[in-house]
N, C-alpha and C positions, 0 to 999 in steps of 0.2 A: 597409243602413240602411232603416229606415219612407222611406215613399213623401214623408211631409210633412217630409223633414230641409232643406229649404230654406227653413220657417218655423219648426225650431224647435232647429235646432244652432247655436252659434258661429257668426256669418258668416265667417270665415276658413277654418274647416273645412270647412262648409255647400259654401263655393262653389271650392275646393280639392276635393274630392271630386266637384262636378260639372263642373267646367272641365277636370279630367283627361282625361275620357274625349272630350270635346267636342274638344279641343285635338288628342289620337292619332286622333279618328277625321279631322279635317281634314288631319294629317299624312297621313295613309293616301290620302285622296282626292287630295292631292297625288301623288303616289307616281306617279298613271295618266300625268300630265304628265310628270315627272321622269324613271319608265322611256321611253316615250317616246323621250324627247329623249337618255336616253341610249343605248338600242340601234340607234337610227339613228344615233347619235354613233359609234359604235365598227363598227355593222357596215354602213352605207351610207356615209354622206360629210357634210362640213359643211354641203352645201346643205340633205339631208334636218335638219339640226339648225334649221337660218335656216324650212326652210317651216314645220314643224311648229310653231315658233315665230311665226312671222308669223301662224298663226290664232288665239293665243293670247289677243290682243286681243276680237277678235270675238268667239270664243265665248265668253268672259268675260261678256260681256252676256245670253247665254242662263242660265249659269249664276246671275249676279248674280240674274237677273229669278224663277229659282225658289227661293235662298235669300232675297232679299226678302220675296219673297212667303211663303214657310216660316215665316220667323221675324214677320211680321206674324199668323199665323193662329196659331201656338205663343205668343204674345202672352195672345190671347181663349181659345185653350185654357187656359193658365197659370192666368188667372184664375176659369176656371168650376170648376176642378182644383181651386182653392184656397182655392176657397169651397166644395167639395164638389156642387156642382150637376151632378151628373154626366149628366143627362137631357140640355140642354141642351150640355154640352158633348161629347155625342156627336154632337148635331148641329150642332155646328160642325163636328165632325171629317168627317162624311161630304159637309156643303158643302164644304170644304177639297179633299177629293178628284176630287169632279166640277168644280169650277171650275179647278182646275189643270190638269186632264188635260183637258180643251176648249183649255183657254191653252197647252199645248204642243205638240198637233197644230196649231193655228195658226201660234205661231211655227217649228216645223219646217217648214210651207210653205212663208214666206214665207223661211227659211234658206236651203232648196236654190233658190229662186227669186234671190235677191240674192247668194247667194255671191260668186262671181267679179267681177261688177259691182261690190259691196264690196271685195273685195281691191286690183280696181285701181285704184278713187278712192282707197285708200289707198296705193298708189302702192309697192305689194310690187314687190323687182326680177322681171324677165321670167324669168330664171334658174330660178326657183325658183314659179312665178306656178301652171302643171297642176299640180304636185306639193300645193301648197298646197291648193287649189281640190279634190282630188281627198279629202283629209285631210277639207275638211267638209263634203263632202254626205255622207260614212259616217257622220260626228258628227251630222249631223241627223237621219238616218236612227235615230239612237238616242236623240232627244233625249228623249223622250215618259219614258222608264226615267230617266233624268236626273232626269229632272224629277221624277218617283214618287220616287225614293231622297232627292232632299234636301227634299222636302215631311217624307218620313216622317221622319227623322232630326230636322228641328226639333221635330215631335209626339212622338218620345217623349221629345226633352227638354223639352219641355212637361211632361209627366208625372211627370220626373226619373229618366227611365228612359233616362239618357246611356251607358252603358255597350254600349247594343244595337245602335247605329251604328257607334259602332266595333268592336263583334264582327263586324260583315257588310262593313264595311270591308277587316279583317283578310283575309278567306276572296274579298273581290272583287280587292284587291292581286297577292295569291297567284297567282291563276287569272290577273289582267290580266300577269304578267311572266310567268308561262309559254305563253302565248299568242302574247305579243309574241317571245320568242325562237324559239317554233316559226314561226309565221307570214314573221318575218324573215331566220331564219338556214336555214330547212328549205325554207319553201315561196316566197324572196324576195320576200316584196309588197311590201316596200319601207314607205313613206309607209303605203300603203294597209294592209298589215299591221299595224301600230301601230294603226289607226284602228279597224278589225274587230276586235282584242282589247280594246279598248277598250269599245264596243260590246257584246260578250257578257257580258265582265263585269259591267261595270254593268248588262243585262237581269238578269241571273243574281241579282246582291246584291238589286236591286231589288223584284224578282218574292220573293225569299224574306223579305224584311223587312218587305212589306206582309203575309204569311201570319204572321208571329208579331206584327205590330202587331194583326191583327184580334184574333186570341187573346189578347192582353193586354188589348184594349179587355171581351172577352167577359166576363171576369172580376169586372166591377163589376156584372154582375148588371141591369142597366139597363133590358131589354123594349124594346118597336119604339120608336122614335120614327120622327120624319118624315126623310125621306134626302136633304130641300134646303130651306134656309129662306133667301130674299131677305131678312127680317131678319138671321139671322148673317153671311150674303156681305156685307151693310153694313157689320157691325160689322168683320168680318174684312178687310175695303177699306180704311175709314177708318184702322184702323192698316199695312196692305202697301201701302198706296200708296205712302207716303211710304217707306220702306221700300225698295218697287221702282224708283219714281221717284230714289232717293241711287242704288241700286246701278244703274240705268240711267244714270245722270248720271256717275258714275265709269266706267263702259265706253266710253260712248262719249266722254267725254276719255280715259280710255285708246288708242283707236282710232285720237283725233288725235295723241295722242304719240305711237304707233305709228308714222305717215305720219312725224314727224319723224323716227326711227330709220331706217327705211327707208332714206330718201335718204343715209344713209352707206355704202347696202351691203352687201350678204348675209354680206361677213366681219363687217363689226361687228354687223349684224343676229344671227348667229349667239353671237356674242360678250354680245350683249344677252339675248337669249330665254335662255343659262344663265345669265347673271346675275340675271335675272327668277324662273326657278324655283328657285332658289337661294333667292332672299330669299323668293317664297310660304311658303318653312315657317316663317321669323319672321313672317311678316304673318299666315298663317292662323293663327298662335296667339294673334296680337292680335286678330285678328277672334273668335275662341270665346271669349275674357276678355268680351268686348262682348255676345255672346251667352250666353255664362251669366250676366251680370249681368241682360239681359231680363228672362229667364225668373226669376231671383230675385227680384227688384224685382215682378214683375207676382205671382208666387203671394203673396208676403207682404202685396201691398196688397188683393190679394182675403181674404186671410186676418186681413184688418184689423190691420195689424203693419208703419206706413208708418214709424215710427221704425228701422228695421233695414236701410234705404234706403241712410242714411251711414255705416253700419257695414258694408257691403257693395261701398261703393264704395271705401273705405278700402282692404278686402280685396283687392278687383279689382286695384288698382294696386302692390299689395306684390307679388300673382301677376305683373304685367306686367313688373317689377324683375327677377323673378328667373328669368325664365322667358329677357328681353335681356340677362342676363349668361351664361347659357349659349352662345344666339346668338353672342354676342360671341366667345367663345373657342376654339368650335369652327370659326368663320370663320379665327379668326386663325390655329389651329395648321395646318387642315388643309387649306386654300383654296387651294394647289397641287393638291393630290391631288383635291379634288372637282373643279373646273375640268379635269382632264386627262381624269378618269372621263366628262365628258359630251362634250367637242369631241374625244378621241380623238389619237392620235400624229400623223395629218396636219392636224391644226388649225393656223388659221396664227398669225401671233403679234398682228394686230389683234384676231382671234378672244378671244384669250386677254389680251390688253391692257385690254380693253373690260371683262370680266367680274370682271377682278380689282378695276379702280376702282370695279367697282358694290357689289361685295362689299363692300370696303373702306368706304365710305363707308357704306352702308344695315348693317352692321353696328354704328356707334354711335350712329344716330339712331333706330335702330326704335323705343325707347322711347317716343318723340312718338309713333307710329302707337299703342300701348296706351292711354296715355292718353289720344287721340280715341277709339280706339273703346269705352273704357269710359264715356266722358262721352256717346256715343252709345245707347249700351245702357241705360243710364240714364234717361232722354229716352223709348226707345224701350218698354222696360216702364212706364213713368208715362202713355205715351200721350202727352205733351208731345211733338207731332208738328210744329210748325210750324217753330221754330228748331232742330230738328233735319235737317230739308229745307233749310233755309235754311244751315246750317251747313256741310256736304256738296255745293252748289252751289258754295259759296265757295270750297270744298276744290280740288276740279276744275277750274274755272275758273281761280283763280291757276297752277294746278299748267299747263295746257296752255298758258296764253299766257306765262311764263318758258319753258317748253320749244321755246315755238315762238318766240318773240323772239331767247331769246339762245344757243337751241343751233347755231343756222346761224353765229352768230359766232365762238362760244367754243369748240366743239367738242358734242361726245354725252353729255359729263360732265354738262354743264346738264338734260338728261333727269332723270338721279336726285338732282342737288344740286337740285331744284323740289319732290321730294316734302315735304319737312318744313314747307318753308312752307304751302304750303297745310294739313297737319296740323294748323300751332299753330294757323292762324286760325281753322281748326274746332274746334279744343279752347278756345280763349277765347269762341266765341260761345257752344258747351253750355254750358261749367260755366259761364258767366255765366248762363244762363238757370237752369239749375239752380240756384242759390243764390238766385234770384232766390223760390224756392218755391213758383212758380205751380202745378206739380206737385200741390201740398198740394190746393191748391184743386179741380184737376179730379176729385182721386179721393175729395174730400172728395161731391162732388158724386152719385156713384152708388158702391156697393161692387157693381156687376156691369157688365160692356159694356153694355148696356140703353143708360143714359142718357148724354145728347150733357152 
């Protein structure tokens, strides 16, 4: 398809042909997690399954804090895109790069600096506590590549050039499970092995998707601009704050829920973290419905085309339907066999107790998690940034004090029967603000990031 098919196909096709690729390339990125957790499932032990899961928390805050920020600067890219301002939106593209890659050498510091000290406020058992701690100072060590790869992957779908994440996804998967199996079964690193394929991988994808992002960018033909404007870093803040801020605000309540899992235990720890990667591949395909709606929403209102707003969001949620009844059935036939594939034959049976209830459960409710994050994404391409923050607080917060009230009573179950509540309450503060059509009025106000 033309580069402008997000202003001028069917929204159902439109965003069916960009959410695809968006959707596969987060399954893929999943994948590093998944293998992971299952090669050490099968060829270490349950503990190796519980550490590698216990950092899943924390790093999640790293990762949130560069997709935040990605999909806030794929935002203003969107819009320069789509208004064809291509001067301008090259140099948003080249601020995009230097203020990230400052903000990951940063927080890579302060990673290997706080590691451990994190882990054990969050109260990982001792068991498992080197093993863990040893997993992410190699993840820090790699964060900087992290960070480049999901910066770029928001930019080209800024451009609607979704397809090219997930080809580099494809070819980093590949390389990351064979890595992992040489590293762990050839040269036993154990923990650390998993951690170092991880690592090259993601240098590898990363390093070659900034080489064909510049190439693509070359093609528009553009001449110098300036390679840092503190005007676009504004513009590009004012929308990734909020943004990094939701996805920092969900990590670190994740982190606290985390410390509540904990205290039951490195078997149900273990039992949890595959239940957890487990459900990431329904969630991250709710999270790409939410981010392809951005990126739709934001080219069309640059493209002066705000009418095709609610025909998009329509769209998004037919995708979220059909995408949780898949979910749904593959849990239900085959959720012995995935569960066996990651804890392995000496897994115990809390291990496996733990994992089935979470499936079970977060297999009929994902749908809430769609419909937030499409009411999200909404919000988030219109730039209607305040109750969108505000929404996402609410989120987190009910989600960690249900989990931390009534999981010490009730059992661990209260962990994932907490997620949906907080989902609806975020889903009725967007769309209430949504319908409210204040939206209308911000972007009635400037047709380019320029004006406040």
């Amino acid at each position: 398809m033309k580069n402008d098919y997000l202003v001028t196909k069917r929204p159902v096709v439109a965003l069916a042909v960009f959410f695809l690729p968006i959707m596969l390339g987060n399954l893929f990125q999943q994948l590093y997690n998944l293998v992971d957790a299952a090669i050490v499932g099968q060829f270490v032990n349950e503990k190796a399954v519980a550490a590698v899961g216990a950092c899943l928390a924390f790093t999640n805050v790293f990762i949130f804090i560069a997709n935040g920020g990605g999909i806030g600067a794929a935002v203003i890219v969107g819009r320069f895109f789509g208004a064809k301002d291509y001067v301008k939106m090259k140099v948003a593209i080249n601020t995009t790069f230097i203020s990230f890659f400052i903000l990951s050498i940063i927080l890579a510091a302060l990673g290997l600096l706080c590691g451990r000290p994190i882990m054990m406020l969050l109260k990982t058992p001792d068991d498992i506590l080197d093993m863990t701690v040893t997993y992410l100072n190699i993840y820090f060590f790699g964060l900087p590549f992290l960070f480049l790869y999901n910066v770029l992957a928001s930019l080209f779908n800024a451009l609607g050039k979704s397809k090219y994440p997930l080809l580099f996804l494809l070819f980093s998967s590949v390389l990351n499970v064979v890595l992992d199996i040489l590293f762990v079964t050839q040269f036993h690193l154990g923990v650390a092995g998993v951690a170092w394929a991880t690592l090259i991988a993601q240098g590898f994808s990363s390093l070659i998707s900034f080489s064909v992002f510049m190439r693509l960018i070359a093609r528009f033909h553009i001449g110098q601009t300036s390679f840092f404007s503190k005007d676009e870093l504004l513009h590009i803040t004012r929308v990734a704050l909020p943004s990094i801020f939701q996805q920092c605000t969900i990590s670190i309540g994740l982190m606290l829920i985390q410390a509540v899992v904990n205290q039951f235990g490195s078997q149900a720890l273990a039992g949890f973290s595959v239940g957890s990667r487990i459900e990431a591949l329904g969630t991250t395909a709710m999270v790409a419905s939410g981010t392809a709606l951005s990126t739709f929403v934001a080219q069309n209102i640059g493209a002066g085309k705000p009418e095709r707003v609610q025909k998009g969001y329509v769209a998004g949620n037919i995708i979220v339907l059909c995408v949780c009844a898949v979910y749904f059935l593959v849990i239900r036939i085959f959720k012995a066999q995935i569960i066996s594939f990651f804890i392995g034959p000496g897994g115990s049976s809390v291990a496996y107790e733990t994992a089935e209830g979470f499936l079970d459960y977060m297999s009929v409710v994902l749908c809430l998690m769609g419909f937030k994050q499409n009411s999200d994404g909404i919000l988030r391409g219109c730039r209607d940034m305040t109750l969108f923050t505000v929404a996402n607080v609410v989120n987190i917060v009910v989600r960690v004090l249900f989990s931390s009230l009534l999981a010490p009573v009730y059992g661990i179950s209260m962990v994932w029967v907490s997620n949906p509540v907080g989902w609806v309450l975020s889903l009725i503060i967007c769309y209430t603000e949504y319908k409210t059509g204040k939206w209308k009025k911000i972007n009635r106000l400037s047709k380019t990031p320029e004006a406040n």
